[in-house]
C-alpha positions in Angstrom: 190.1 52.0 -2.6 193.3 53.7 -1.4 195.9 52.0 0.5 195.2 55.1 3.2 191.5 54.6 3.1 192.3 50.6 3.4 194.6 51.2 6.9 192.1 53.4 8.2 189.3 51.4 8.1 191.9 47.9 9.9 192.1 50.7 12.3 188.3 50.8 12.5 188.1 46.9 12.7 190.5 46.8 15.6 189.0 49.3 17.5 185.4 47.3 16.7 187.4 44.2 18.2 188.9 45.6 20.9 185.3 47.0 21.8 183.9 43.5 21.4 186.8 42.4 23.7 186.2 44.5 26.4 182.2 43.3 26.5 183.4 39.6 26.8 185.9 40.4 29.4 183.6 42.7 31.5 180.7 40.5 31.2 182.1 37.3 30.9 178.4 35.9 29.2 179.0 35.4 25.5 180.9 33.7 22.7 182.9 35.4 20.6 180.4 33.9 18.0 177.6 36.3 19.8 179.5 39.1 21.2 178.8 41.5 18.3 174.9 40.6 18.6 175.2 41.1 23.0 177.5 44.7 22.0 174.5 45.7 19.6 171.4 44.8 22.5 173.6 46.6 24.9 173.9 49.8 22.7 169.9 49.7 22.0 169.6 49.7 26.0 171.7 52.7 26.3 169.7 54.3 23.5 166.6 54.0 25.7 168.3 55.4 28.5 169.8 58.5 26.6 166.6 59.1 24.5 168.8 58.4 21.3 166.9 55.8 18.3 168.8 53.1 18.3 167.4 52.0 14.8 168.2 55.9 13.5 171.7 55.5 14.7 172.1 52.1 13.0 170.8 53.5 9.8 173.6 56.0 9.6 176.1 53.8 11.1 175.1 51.6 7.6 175.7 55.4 5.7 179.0 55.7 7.0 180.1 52.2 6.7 179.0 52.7 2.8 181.2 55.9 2.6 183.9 54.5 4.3 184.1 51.1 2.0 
């Protein structure tokens, strides 16, 4: 992997963290050790609200993750 394609995806981490972050701050009910786990329930409730499959979207989060590594 490229040195470019390397700092591009820290920059994807911290934006994941700061996202995860934000959650614990605004919600104040999890561990860091659960965050990401409370962050991916919350997204599934916004996919039923916003007629979006959450299980669709995690798939091709998985696809992009794969091109991006």
């Amino acid at each position: 992997m490229k040195t470019a394609d390397i700092e591009e995806n820290d920059k994807r981490a911290e934006i994941a963290q700061a996202c995860l972050d934000l959650l614990r701050k605004r919600s104040g009910c999890c561990d860091p050790e659960n965050a990401l786990a409370d962050l991916l329930a919350n997204l599934a409730h916004w996919c039923d609200r916003n007629d979006t499959e959450f299980e669709v979207e995690l798939r091709r989060a998985a696809m992009n993750y794969g091109e991006e590594t």
